[in-house]
C-alpha positions as CSV (number, residue, x, y, z in Angstrom):
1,X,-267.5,4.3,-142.5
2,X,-266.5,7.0,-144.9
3,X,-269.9,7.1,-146.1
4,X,-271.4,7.9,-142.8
5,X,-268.4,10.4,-142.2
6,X,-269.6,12.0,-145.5
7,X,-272.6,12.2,-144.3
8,X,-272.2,13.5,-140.8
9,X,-270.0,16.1,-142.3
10,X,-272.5,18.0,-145.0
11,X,-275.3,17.2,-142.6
12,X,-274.0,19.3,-139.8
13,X,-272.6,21.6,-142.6
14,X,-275.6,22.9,-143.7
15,X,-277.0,22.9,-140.1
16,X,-274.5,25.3,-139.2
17,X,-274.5,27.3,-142.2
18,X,-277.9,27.4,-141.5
19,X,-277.9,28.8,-138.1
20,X,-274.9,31.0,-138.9
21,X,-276.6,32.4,-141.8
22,X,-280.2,33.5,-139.8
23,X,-278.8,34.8,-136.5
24,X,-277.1,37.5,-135.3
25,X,-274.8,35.8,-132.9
26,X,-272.5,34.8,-135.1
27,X,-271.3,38.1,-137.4
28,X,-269.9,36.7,-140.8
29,X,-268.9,39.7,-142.9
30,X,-268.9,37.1,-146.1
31,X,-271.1,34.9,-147.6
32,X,-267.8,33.0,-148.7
33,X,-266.9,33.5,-145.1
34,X,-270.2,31.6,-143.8
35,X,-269.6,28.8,-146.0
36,X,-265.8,28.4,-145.6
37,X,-266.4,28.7,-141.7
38,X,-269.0,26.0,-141.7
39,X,-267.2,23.4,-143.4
40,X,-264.3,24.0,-141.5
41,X,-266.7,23.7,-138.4
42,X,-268.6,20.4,-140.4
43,X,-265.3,18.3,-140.9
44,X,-263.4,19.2,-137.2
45,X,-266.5,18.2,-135.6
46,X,-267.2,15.0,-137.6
47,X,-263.6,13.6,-137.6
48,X,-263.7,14.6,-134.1
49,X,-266.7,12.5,-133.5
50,X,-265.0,9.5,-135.7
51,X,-262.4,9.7,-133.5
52,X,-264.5,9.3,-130.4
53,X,-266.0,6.4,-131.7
54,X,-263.3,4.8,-130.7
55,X,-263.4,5.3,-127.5
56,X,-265.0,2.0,-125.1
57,X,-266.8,4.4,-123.3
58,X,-270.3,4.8,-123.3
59,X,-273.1,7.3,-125.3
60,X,-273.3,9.8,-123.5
61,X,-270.1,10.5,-122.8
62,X,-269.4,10.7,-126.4
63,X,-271.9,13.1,-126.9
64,X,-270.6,15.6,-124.6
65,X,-267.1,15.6,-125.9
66,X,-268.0,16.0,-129.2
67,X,-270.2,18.9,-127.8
68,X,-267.1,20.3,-126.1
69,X,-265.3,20.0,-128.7
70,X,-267.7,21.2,-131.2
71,X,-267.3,24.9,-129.1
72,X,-264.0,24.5,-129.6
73,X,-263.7,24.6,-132.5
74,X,-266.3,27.1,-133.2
75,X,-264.5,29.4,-131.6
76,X,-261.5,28.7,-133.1
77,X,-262.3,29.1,-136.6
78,X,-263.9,32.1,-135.1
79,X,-260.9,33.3,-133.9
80,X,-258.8,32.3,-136.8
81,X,-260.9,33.2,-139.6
82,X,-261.2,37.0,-140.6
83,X,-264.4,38.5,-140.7
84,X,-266.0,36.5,-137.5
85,X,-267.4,37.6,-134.2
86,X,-268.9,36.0,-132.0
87,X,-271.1,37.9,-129.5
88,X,-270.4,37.5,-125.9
89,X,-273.5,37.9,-124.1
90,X,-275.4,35.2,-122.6
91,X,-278.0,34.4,-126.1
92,X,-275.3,34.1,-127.6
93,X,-274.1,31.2,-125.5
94,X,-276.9,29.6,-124.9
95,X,-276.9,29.7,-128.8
96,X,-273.7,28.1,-129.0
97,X,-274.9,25.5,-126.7
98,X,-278.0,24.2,-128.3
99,X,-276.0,24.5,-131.8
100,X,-273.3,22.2,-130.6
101,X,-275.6,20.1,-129.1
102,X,-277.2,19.4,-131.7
103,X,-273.9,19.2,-134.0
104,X,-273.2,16.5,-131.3
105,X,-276.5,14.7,-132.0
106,X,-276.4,14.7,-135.4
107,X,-272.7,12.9,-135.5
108,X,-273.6,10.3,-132.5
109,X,-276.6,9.4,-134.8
110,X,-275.3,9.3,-138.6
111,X,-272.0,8.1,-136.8
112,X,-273.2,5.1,-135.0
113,X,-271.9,1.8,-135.0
């Protein structure tokens, strides 16, 4: 289990620092900043998504909670962290939304029982 949690953690890590990193939706005035803000993104979403597992309820489910909550905590390490701005217009949304889906993905699948 740790393995996998491990795993599900730099996984979506890098994903995120990827996509943080080569768009403009997300402003990061640090490079420190980007990496700091995407592991603190990496492990909320992946304990998050450990703790989903135990719920009885089904796939799908899961997956959109952990999407939900993946946006919430984006946008709280985006509030909480100096240096970040998220954009508000609607790209940068629909940005938000395909990242934490696939953040969501990525932890149903390396977090699977």
């Amino acid at each position: 289990m740790l393995y996998n949690f491990y795993t599900a953690f730099v996984t979506t890590g890098v994903l995120v620092f990827i996509a943080i990193y080569n768009t403009s939706f997300i402003n990061v005035v640090t490079l420190g900043g980007t990496v700091l803000g995407s592991a603190v993104i990496a492990f909320g979403t992946a304990l998050l998504a450990v703790l989903l597992q135990k719920l009885p309820s089904g796939r799908v489910l899961r997956c959109v909670l952990d999407g939900i909550g993946c946006g919430c905590i984006t946008g709280g390490t985006a509030a909480f962290l100096p240096g970040w701005r998220i954009s508000s217009d609607v790209p940068a949304l629909l940005f938000l939304l395909v990242l934490c889906a696939f953040v969501a993905l990525i932890n149903e699948y390396t977090l699977k029982t």
